[in-house]
Each structure stands twice: as structure tokens, then as C-alpha cells.
C-alpha positions as CSV (number, residue, x, y, z in Angstrom):
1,X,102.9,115.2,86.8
2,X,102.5,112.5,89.9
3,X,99.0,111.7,89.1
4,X,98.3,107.8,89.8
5,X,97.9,106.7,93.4
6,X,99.5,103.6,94.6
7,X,96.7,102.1,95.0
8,X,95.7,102.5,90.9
9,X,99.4,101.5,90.4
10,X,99.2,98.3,92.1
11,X,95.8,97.6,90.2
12,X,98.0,97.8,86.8
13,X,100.7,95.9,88.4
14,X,98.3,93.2,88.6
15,X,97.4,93.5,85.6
16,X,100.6,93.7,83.9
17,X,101.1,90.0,85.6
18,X,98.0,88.8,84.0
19,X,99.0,90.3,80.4
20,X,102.0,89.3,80.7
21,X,101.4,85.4,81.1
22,X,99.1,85.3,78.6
23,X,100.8,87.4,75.8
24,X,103.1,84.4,74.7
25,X,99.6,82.9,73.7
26,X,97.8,85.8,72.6
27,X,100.1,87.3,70.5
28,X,101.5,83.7,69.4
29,X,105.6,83.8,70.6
30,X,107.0,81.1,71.6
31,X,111.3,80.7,72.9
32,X,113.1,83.2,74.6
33,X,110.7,85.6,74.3
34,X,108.0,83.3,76.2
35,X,110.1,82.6,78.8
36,X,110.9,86.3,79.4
37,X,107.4,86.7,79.3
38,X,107.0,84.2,82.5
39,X,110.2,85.2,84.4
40,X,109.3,89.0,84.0
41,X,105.3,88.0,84.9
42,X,106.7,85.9,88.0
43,X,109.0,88.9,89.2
44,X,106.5,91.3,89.1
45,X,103.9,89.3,90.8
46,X,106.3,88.7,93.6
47,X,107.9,92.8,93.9
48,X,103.9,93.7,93.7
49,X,103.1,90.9,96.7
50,X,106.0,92.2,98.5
51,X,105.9,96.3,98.3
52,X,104.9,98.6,100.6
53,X,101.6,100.4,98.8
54,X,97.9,99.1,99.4
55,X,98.0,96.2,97.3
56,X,101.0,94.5,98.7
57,X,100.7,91.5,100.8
58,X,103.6,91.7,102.9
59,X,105.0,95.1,103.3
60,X,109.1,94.3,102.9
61,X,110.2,96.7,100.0
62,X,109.6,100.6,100.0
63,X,107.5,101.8,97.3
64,X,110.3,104.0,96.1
65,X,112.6,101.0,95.6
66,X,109.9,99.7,93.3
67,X,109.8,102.3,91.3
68,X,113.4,102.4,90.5
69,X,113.0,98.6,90.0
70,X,109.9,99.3,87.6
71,X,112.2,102.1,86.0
72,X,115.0,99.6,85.4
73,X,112.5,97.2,83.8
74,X,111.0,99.3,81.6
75,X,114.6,99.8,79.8
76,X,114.9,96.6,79.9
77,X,112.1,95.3,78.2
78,X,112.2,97.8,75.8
79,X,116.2,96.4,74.9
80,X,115.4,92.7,75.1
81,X,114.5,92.3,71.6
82,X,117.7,93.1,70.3
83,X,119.7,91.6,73.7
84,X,117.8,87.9,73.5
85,X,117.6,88.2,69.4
86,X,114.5,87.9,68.5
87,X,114.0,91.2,66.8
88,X,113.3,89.4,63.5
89,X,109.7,87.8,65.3
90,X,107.6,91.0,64.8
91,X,105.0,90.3,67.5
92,X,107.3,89.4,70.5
93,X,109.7,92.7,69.6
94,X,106.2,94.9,69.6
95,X,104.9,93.7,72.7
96,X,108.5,93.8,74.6
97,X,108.8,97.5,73.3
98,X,105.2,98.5,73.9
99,X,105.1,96.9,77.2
100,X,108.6,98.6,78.0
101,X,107.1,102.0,76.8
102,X,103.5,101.5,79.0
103,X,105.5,100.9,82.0
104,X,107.9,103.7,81.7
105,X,104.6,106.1,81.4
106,X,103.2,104.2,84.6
107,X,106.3,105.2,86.3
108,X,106.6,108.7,84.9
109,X,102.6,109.3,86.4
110,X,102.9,107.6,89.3
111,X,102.7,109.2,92.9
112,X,105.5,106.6,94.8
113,X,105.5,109.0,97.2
114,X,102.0,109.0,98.3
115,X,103.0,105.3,99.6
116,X,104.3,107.2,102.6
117,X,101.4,108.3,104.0
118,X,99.7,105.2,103.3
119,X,102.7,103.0,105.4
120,X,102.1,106.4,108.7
121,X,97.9,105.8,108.0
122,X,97.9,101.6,107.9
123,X,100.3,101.1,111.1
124,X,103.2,99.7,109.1
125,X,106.7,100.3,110.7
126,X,108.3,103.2,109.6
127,X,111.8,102.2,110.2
128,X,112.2,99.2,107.8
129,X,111.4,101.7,105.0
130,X,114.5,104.0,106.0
């Protein structure tokens, strides 16, 4: 079930950026868990800025290799709790599991193939996707 365009998508990646910044001071973690917060924020700014879907800058990675980097991520975050150890801080474990969880289902609905015909429709060069 491929429902979300890429264009959507990268609306939520942005998003996602945004929340994650802030969540640190919303949801009141501080340590490791904060600076995950801004390494994964700045990582996913820069994959969004750089992919190859209509809300990317500068067209460099396929939109298929960001969704096995999203896929990656969303295991990731959802472990991190128990890999950095701070499992014990309530908040900061809910929001790395939720957050893990909401970008797993992004994944799951999400049309990366639709990216294609958005790269044929907008010009870009076909062969640096491969």
C-alpha cells in the first residue's frame, strides 16, 4: 500500500527535522539523547536537501537509496534507547521509539518509486540514478 507521493514525503521530512530539533526542549531530555536528537535532525536535513524527489535541492541521491536510508533509521531509533542507555529517562526512550515507529510507517506508505517519473518529468539526468 504505496500511497504517499514524494512530494508529501519530503513535506514530513521537513518536518521530522523541525521536530526533531526541538523535541530535546519540548519533551525536556537533555545528554546523549539531545545530541542524537541534533545529529539525526542534521542528517536528515541534509539526505532531504540532497535526494532526488521534489523537495530536494540538489538532486545527488536516488530516492530509493533514501528510503533504505530512512528504513535503516527507523530501526535505529527505535534501538537507541537501549544502545546509548538512556532507557531509564521515560520521555527520551518514548520519543526515540515513537519517532522510530512514525518513520517506519512513512516508509511502509510511501511511493519511492513515483520519484522516477518525477526525475524523466523535471529534466534531471537519468544516469546518475543508475
Amino acid at each position: 500500500m504505496r500511497i504517499l507521493s514524494p512530494r508529501i514525503h519530503g513535506y514530513l521530512d521537513y518536518a521530522a527535522v523541525l521536530l526533531l530539533a526541538l523535541a530535546p526542549t519540548l519533551f525536556g531530555f537533555g545528554g546523549v539523547a539531545q545530541v542524537l536528537c541534533y545529529v539525526v535532525a542534521v542528517a536528515q536535513l541534509g539526505l532531504s536537501l540532497l535526494t532526488a524527489y521534489p523537495l530536494g535541492v540538489k538532486h545527488v541521491i536516488p530516492f530509493t537509496v533514501h528510503a533504505a536510508v530512512e528504513a535503516t533509521v527507523a530501526g535505529l531509533l527505535v534501538l537507541s534507547p537501549f544502545i546509548f542507555h538512556f532507557n531509564n529517562h521515560d520521555a527520551a526512550r518514548n520519543f526515540f521509539i515513537v519517532s522510530g515507529v512514525g518513520l517506519f510507517l512513512v516508509w511502509f506508505v510511501t511511493n519511492y518509486h513515483a520519484a522516477d517519473n518525477y526525475r524523466r518529468d523535471h529534466g534531471a539526468v537519468a544516469h546518475r540514478y543508475g
